[in-house]
N, C-alpha and C positions, 0 to 999 in steps of 0.2 A: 562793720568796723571792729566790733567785738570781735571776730574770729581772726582779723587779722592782726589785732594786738596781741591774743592767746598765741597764734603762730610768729610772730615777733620776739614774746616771750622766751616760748620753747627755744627758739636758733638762739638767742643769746645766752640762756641754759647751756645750750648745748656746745657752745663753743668758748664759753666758763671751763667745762667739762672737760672739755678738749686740749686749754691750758694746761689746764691740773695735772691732767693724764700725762702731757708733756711734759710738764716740771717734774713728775713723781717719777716717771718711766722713761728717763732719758737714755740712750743707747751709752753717752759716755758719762761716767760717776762723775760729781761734783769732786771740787780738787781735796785733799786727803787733809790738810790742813780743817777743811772745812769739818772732816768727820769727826779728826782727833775734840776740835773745839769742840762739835754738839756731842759729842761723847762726854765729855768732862761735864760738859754743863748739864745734860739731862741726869749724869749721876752725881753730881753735887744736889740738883734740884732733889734728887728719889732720897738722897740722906739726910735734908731739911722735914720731905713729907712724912719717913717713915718716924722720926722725933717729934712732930707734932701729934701725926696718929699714936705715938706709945703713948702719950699726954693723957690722950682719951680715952687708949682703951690699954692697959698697961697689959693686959694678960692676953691679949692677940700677936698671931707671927702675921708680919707685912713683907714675909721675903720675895712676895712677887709685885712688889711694885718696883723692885731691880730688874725685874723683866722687861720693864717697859722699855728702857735703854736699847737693850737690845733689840727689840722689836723696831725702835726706830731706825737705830743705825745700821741696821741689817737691810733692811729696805731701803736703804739711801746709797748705801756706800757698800767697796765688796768684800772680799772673802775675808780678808787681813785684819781690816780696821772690824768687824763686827766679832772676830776673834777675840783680838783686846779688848776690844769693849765687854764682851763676854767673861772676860779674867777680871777686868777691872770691877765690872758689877759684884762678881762673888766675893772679888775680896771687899767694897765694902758690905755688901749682906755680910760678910764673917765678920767685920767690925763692927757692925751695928747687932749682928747676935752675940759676941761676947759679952757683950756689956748686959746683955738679957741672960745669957744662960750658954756660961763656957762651958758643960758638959755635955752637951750634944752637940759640939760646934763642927765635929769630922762628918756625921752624917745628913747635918743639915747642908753642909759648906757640897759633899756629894752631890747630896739630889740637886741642890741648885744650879749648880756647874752642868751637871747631865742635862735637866733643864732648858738651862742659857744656850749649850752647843744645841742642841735638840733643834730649839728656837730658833737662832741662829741660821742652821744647814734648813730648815721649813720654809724660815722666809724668805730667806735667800734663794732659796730654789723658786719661790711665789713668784720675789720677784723675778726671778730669771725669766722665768713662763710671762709674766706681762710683760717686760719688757720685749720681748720676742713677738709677743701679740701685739701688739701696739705698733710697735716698729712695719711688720709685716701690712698694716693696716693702714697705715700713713705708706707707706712704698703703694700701698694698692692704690688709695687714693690719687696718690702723688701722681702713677700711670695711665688714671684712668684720666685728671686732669690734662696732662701729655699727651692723649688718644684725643681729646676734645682739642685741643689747643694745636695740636700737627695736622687732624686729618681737617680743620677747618679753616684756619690760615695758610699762605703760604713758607715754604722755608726760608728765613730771612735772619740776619742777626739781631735780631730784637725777641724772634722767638727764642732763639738759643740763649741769652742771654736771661732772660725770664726761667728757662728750663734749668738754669744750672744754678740760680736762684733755688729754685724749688730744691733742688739735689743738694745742695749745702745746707738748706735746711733739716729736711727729712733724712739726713745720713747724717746729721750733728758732725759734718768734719770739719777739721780744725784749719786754718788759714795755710796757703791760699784756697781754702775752698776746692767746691766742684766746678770745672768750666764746661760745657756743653758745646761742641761747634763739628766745622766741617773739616773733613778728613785731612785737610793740610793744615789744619790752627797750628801754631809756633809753639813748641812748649818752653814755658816762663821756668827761672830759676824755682828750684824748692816743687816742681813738679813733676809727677812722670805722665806717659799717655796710655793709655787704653786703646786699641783700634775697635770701633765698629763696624762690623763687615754684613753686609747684605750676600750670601751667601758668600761669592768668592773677590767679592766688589766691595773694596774700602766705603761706609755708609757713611760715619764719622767719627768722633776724636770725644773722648773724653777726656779730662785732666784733671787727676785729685794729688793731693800730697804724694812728696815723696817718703816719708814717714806714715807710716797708717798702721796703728794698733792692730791683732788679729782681728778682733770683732768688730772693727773697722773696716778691715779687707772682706774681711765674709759679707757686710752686707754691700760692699762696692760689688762683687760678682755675684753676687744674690742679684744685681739688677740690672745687670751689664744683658743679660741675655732679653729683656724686655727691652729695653732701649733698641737692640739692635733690628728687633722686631716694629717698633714706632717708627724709626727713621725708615725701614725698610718699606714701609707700610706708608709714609708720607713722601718717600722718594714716588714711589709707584703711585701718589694723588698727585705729584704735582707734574709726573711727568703724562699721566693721562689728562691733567687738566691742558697743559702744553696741544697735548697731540689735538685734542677737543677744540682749541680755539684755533690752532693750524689747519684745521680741516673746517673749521666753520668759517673762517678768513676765506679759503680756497675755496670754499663752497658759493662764498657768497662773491665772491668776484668771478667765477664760472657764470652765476646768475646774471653777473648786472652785462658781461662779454655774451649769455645767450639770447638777454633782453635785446640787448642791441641789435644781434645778428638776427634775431624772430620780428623785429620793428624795420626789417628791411634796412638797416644802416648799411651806406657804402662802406667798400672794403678800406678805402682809403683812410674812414674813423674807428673801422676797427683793428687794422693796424696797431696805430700808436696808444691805444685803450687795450690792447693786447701786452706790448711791451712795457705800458708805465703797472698793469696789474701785475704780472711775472715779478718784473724788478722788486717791487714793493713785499709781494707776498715770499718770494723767495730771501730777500736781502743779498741778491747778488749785486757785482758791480755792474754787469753792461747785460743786455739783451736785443736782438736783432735778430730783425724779421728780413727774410731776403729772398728774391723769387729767380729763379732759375731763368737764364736768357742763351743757348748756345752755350757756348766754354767760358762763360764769366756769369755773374749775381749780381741783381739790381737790389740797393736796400731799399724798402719799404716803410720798415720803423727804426728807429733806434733809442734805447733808452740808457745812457752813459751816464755812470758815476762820477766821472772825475770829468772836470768842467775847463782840461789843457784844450790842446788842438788836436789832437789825437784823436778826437771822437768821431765816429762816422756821422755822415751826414745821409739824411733821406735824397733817393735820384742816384747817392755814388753807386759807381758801377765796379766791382772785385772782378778779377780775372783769376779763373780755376786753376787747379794744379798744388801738387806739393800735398803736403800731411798737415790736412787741418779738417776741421769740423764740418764747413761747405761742401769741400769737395769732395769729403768720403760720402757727404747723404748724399750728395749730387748719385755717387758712384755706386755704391748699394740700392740706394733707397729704404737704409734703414736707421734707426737708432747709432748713435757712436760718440762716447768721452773720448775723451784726447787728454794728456798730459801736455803742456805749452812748452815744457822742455824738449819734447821731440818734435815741435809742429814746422812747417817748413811751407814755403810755395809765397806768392805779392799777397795773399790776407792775412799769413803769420809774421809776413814784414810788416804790414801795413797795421795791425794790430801788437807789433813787438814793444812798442812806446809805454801800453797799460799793463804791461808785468802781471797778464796773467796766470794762475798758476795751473788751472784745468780745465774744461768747456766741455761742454753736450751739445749736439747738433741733434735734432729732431725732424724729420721729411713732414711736409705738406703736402698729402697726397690728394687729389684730386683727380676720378675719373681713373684709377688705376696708374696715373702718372705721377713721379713726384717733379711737383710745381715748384715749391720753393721750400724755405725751412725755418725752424727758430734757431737762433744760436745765443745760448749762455755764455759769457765768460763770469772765472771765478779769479778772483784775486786775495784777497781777505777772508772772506764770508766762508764760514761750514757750512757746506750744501746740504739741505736735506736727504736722508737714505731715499725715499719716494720720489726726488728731483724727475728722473726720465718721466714718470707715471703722470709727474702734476701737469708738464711741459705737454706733452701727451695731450692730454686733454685741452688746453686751449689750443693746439696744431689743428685738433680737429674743428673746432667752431672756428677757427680760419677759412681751413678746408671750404667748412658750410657754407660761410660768405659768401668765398669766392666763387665756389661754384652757382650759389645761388645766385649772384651778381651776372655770371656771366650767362647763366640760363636765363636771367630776366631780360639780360641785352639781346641776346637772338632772338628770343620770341617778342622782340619790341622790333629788331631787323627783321623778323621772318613776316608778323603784321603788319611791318610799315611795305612790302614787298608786294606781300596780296593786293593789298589797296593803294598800292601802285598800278600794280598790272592791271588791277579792276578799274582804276583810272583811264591808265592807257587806252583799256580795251573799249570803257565807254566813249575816248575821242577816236577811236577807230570808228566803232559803230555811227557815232555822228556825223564823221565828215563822209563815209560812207553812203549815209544817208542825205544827205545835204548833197557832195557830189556826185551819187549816181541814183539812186531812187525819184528822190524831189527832182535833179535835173530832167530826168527822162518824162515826169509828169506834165512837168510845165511846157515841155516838148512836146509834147501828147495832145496839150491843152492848146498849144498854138496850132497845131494842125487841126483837131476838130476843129478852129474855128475855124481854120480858112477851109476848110471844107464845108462849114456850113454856108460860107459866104459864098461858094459855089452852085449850090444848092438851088433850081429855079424856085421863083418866089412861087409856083403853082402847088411844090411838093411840101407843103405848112406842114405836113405832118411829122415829115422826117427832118426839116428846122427845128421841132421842138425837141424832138428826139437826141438833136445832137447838141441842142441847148442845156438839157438834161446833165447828160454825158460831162459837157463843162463843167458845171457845178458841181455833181460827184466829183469831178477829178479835182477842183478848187478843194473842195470837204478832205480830200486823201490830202491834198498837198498839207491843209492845216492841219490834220492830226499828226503827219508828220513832224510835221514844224517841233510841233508840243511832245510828242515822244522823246527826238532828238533834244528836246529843253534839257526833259528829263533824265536822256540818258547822261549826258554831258553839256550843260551851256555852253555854246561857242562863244558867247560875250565873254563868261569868266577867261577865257583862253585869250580873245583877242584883246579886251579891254579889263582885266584883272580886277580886282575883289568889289571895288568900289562902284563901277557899270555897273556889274553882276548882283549886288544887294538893291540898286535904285530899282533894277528888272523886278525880281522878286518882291518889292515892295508894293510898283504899279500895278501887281497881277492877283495883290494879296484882297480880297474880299474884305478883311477890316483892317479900317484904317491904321497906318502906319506911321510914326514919327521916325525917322531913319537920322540918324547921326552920324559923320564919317569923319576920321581924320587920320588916313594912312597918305602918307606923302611920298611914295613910292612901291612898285611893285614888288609883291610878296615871294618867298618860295611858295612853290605850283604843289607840293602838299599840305602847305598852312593853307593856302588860297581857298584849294577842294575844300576840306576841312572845316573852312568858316563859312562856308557856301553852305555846306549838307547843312553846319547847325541850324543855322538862319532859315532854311528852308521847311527844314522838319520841323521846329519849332512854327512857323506860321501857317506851316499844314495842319499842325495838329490844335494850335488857335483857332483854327476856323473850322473845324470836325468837330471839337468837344470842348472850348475852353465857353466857349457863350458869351466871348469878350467883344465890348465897344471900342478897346483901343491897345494898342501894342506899341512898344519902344523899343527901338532897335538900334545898339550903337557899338562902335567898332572904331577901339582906338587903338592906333599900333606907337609904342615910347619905349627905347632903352629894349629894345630886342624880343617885346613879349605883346603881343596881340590880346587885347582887352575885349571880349566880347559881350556881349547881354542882350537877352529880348526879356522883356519882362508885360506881363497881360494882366488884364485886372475883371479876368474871370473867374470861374470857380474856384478852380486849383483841384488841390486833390491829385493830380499825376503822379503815377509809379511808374519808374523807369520798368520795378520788375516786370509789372502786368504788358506789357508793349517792347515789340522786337527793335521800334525806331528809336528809341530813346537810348538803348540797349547798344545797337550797333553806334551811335552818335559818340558813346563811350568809346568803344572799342575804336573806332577812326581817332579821335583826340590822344589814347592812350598811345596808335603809333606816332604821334607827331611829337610824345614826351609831353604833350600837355595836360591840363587838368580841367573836368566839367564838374560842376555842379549844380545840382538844382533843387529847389526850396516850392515846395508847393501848397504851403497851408491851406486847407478848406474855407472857401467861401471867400479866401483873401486874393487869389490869384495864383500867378507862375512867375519864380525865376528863375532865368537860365543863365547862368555867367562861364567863359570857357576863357580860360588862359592859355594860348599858344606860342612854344616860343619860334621867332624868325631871325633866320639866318642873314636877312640882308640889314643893311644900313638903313635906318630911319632915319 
């Protein structure tokens, strides 16, 4: 507490100090009237003290308390009045020496005079030098506060105002003052302007009197060149702080356009999240996304300033040709501004309504082709100098999209194809087997018998032999049966999902609660599909779950097939550790549906599969 009352102390000292210095050493003199008065009065006052001191000491010379006068007035006021006062002082020291001793009154009256000027030209030069120091010390101050106050706030009229506050102070000029502003400020009657120039670029506008004493004028261009260096110096923060948050804007709407595209978003959502970020980060009036179809352009996004009927719409379809933005990226494939005053061809009609003034077209390249494009228009708005460069960059995470979109759809076509064929090839195989293998057995099987029933009752031995023979062929015929299950149920084919789950339920070794409510027959890829699940899930119930009871239920509502079997075995299943679980994916993922499965330890298994179907429920 003590130290900070000591430092409390000191600043208020110190800015005591600072008054003083101010009052004592002002750049412009107090008014002359004021000199002539305290001249007269300090030397009325020195011709009262030197008659009281002769009182006391009669045989003493007190010619230098006429000095004092001058010592004041000389330090106060300038060359002129401390002159006078210097004449006025000798002559009375000569009146107050006559009266002592008119006989040496010439070369006392000398040396005082020589003296007085001596004093006079001393302090007056003193003061010259403080007044110059001090001045120079407040202008430092004054810029250093200017360095603090520019490079930390932004440029605004509240700063300038404050600043030219400061400059009418520390330059003591006389009304109107100093005004501080930007390079077009008005100049008021009774003013002239200063330009401040950042090399060969108007910075800003000073405004001081048009009357200004010379040592007035010397310290106005004493500080003209600091100023120009401040504003230069704060033009150059505020235009990097500009570029900083323009680019950390753009930055980060790149980000939230790559989050998107990297989260698998369809192209359709990042379309119009493409155009409303452009519009926003650039401040143009329109932006549109359009994809190349033959000799015309389909819009994709559109993101419209002005809210007539002139605005495109997502779906319209442009037809090529003429001198515009589309059509040249169609035609290059590259980069290309356009002036709206040359533009020509049904999208420079169709867009003549929003009184564009310039546009950039940008390619959508995809796969070495350009697919579609961005297209700016600019009506109002000052385009960024980086405009191509920013545009640029989200064309590309377009690009991404789409290409990534349509490489995800093939290879959803090119899986749903395999496992097709793999389909197909297992009802081949099956009916295959069903029609000619199983047929030819049970053919087989009827002629042994009737050949055993041929057979005289004496040869028992070759009876049994061909008793034998039946039953093998019975034993082929059943593993056939069960192969052909396997490779393809013929129930799922002839009597669809619902037969086909009650089969596998009768065949399943633990018990099964089966639940069904599909009210018509399914597509023949969702059918397979819920068949494998259900299958492999109650294969692998009964291999490794250790469960007493499973539930199985299959609901189809509103286009989407609701599946689950759920066991209240161990649990514990990793898809990764096992290829069935693995591929059970991969069939779901061509049909666009989704599995998942939840298997905590020691709690059981669930399986749930959402399928969508293409028929009417």
């Amino acid at each position: 507490m003590t130290t900070t009352g000591e430092g409390g102390g000191d600043h208020d000292a110190g800015t005591r100090r600072d008054r003083l210095l101010a009052t004592v050493l002002r750049p412009r003199t107090p008014p002359r009237a004021w000199g002539i008065a305290t001249a007269v009065g300090v030397i009325a006052i020195e011709v009262l003290v030197v008659h009281l001191l002769e009182r006391l000491a009669p045989d003493s010379a007190f010619g230098a308390v006429f000095l004092f006068g001058v010592l004041v007035v000389s330090a106060g006021w300038g060359f002129g009045i401390a002159i006078a006062t210097s004449l006025a002082s000798a002559a009375a020291y000569a009146y107050v020496h006559v009266s002592e001793n008119s006989e040496s009154l010439v070369p006392a009256l000398l040396v005082f005079t020589t003296l007085a000027l001596l004093t006079n030209v001393l302090v007056g030069q003193s003061r010259l030098r403080a007044t110059e120091s001090d001045q120079r010390r407040r202008e430092a101050d004054m810029l250093a506060a200017f360095a603090r106050t520019m490079l930390r706030e932004p440029i605004s009229s509240r700063m300038f105002e404050a600043a030219g506050a400061r400059l009418t102070e520390v330059l003591d000029l006389p009304p109107p003052y100093a005004v501080l502003g930007p390079a077009d400020l008005p100049v008021a009657p009774g003013q002239q302007r200063i330009m401040l120039h950042d090399g060969e670029t108007p910075a800003g506008t000073l405004l001081v009197p048009t009357d200004l004493t010379a040592s007035d004028a010397r310290r106005v261009r004493r500080i003209v060149p600091a100023l120009e260096a401040l504003l230069a110096a704060a033009n150059d923060r505020h235009e990097l702080n500009e570029h900083s948050e323009t680019l950390a804007r753009q930055q980060a709407a790149l980000r939230r356009i790559a989050t998107l595209v990297a989260r698998r978003g369809e192209p359709d959502d990042v379309f119009p999240a493409v155009a409303t970020e452009l519009a926003e980060g650039l401040g143009v009036e329109h932006v549109s996304l359009v994809r190349y179809d033959g000799e015309s352009c389909v819009v994709l996004a559109a993101w419209n300033g002005s809210p007539d009927d002139h605005r495109l719409t997502v779906g319209e379809r442009l037809e090529l040709g003429g001198h515009n933005a589309s059509t040249i990226v169609r035609a290059t494939g590259k980069p290309v501004s356009i002036d709206y005053a040359d533009a020509s061809g049904p999208i420079a009609e169709r867009l003549d309504q929003r009184d564009f003034r310039s546009g950039l077209g940008v390619p959508i390249d995809i796969d070495g082709r350009t697919w579609g494009a961005i297209v700016i228009g600019i009506a109002d708005a000052v385009p960024p100098s980086d405009l191509e460069a920013r545009v640029t960059d989200f064309a590309d995470l377009v690009a991404t999209a789409v290409y990534n979109s349509e490489t995800r759809t093939q290879l959803t076509r090119s899986r749903a194809r395999v496992v097709a064929a793999a389909d197909q090839a297992r009802r081949m195989i099956e009916r295959d087997l069903h029609d000619g293998a199983q047929q030819r057995i049970v053919s087989l099987g009827i002629e042994l018998r009737a050949a055993r029933s041929a057979v005289a009752a004496e040869s028992e031995d070759l009876r049994n032999r061909l008793d034998r023979s039946v039953e093998t062929l019975s034993q082929v015929h059943t593993d056939l049966q069960e192969l052909s299950r396997g490779i393809h149920p013929a129930i799922l084919s002839r009597g669809g999902l619902g037969p086909a789950l009650k089969t596998l339920v009768r065949r399943s070794p633990v018990p099964v609660a089966l639940t069904i409510a599909i009210s018509a027959r399914l597509p023949d890829t969702a059918e397979v599909a819920a068949y494998y699940v259900v299958a492999e899930a109650l294969t692998n119930t009964a291999k490794y779950a250790g469960a007493t009871a499973v539930a199985v239920s299959a609901v189809a509502d509103s286009g989407v097939l609701e599946l689950t079997v759920i066991d209240d075995g161990v649990g514990g299943a990793d898809p990764a550790r096992g290829s069935g679980l693995i591929g059970l994916h991969d069939r779901i993922d061509t049909v666009g549906g989704t599995l998942t499965i939840s298997s905590p330890p020691g709690i059981g298994t669930t399986l749930a599969a959402r399928i969508p179907v293409a028929a009417e429920i």
